[in-house]
N, C-alpha and C positions, 0 to 999 in steps of 0.2 A: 701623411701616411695613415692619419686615422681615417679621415674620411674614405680612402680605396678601402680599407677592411669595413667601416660603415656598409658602403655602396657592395662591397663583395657580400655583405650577412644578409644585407636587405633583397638581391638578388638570390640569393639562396632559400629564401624565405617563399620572394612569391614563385619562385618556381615549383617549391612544393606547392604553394598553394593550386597555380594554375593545375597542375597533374593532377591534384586532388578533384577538380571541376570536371578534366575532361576524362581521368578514366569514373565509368558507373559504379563500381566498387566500391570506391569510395567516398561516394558522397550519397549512393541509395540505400536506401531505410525503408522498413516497413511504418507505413503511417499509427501513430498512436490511437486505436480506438476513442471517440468523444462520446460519454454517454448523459442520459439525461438525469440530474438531478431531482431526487426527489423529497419531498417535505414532508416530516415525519409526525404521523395523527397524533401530535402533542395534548389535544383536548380531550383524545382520548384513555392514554397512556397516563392523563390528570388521577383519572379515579385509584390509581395504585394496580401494583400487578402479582400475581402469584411469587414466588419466589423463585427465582434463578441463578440457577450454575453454572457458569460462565466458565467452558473448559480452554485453554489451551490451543488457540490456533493452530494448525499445521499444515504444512505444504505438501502437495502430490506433485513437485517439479522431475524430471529426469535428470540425469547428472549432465551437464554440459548443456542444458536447454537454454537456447539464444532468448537474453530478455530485450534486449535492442542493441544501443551502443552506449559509449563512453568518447565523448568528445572534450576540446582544445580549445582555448584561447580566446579570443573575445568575439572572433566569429563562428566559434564552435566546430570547426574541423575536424571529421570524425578520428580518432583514433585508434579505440580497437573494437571488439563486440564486449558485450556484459552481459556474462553466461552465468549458468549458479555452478557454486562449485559443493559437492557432498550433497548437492539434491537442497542447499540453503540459497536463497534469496541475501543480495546486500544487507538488507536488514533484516532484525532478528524478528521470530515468532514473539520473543516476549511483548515487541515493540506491538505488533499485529495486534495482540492480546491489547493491552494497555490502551491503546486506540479503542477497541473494540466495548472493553469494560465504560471508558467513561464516556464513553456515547450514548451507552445505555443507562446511564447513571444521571449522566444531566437529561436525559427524556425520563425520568423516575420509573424507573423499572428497578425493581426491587432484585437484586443479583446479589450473588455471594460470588467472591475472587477464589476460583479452584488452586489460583496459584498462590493464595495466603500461605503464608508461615504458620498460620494460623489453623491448625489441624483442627480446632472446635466449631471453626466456624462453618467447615464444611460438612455436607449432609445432614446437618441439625433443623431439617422441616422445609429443606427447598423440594421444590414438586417437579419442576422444570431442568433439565439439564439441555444447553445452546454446545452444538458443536458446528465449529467453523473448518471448511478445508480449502485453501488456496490452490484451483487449476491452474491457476493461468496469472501469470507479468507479464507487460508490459512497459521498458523506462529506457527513457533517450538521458542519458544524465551530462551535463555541459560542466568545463570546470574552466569557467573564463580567464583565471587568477593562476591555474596551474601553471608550476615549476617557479613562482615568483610568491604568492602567501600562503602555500600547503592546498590541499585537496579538500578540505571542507567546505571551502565558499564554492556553493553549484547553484546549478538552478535545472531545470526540464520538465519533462510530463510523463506519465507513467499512466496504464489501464492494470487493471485487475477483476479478475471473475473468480468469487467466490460460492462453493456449495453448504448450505446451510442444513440441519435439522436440530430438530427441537424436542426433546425426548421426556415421554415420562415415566418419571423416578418410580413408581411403583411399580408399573406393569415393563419399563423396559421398553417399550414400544416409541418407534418415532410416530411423531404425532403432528409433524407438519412438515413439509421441506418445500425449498428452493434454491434459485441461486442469484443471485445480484449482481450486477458488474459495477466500477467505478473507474470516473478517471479525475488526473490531475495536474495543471498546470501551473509551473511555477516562473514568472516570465521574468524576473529580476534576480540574481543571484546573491544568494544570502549563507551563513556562519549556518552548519547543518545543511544547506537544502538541499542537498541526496536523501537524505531521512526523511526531510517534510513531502520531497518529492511523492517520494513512494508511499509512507504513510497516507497522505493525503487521499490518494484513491482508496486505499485501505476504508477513510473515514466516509467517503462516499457510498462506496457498498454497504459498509454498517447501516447507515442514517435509510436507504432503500432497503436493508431489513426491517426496520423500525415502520416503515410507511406500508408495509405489510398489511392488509385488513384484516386479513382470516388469521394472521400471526396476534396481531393485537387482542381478536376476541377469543383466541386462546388465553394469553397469559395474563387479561384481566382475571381482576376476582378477586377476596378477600384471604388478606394475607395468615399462615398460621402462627 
């Protein structure tokens, strides 16, 4: 008797699966943008840099804007879209931020945290204020382990296109802008990897601000 309900699950299984193949719906995606990596002028960023304020990420998403999908199982079968919901992204701005800060921190760029607790630290002789604004996600997130060890262990790949400017604090004036794209792929599923997913292009765009030329011999210089 067990093995007919065996034989009846496992039939019910690939049948979804096969429908999942043959209709397009559900098995077409838009491809994850790949972008190219770039290496950040470390030797020059050596000499120390103005001081920087590092504001607050924020996202220009629409409400319900398609970021890819949310997929199943060990072969990943799509299961719904992964939309933002209230104009937020899966992951937080703070996360974005924090990414962004210590990117710049291990390339020595002298920054102050807007988001310290620390009211004295900010405005006390930075020159530079960094604002970042997120266009654009892109994340296909896989949960190979879902309904069997909880929704944390993922894995996938995700793009992101960020607008940057670089502002100076006395005159108010931007004084440099861009925008960087990143992507990320995460090909073995790991405890977080929705977070590393997404982050990870996050950390990409950053590291391509940094590689900036005309960004760097702006915020060389000695510090006050």
């Amino acid at each position: 008797m067990t093995s007919i309900k065996n034989s009846d699950n496992f039939s019910k299984i690939l049948v979804l699966f096969l429908l999942c193949i043959l209709f397009p719906g559900c098995t077409s995606k838009e491809p994850i943008i790949q972008t190219v990596h770039n290496k950040p002028l470390k030797s020059a960023i050596n000499k120390g840099t103005k001081l920087i304020e590092v504001r607050p990420i924020t996202l220009d998403l629409p409400e319900g804007h398609k970021l890819g999908r949310i997929e199943m199982g060990v072969v990943c079968i799509p299961y719904t879209d992964l939309v933002t919901i209230g104009g937020k992204a899966p992951v937080s701005v703070e996360d974005f931020t924090n990414v962004v800060i210590n990117i710049l921190d291990k390339a020595n760029f002298n920054i102050v945290d807007a988001t310290s607790n620390n009211p004295e630290s900010i405005g006390m002789g930075d020159e530079l204020i960094l604002k970042g604004v997120v266009k654009d996600i892109k994340a296909d997130i896989c949960f190979p382990n879902s309904g069997f060890r909880g929704w944390k262990i993922g894995k996938g790949e995700s793009y992101i296109k960020i607008d940057w400017n670089l502002i100076s604090r006395p005159t108010n004036q931007i004084i440099f802008e861009t925008t960087t794209e990143g992507s990320y792929e995460l090909k073995d599923a790991i405890a977080y990897g929705p977070e590393k997913v997404i982050l990870g292009s996050v950390a990409v765009a950053t590291q391509k601000l940094i590689a900036e030329k005309n960004l760097v011999n702006l915020v060389l210089g000695s510090t006050k």
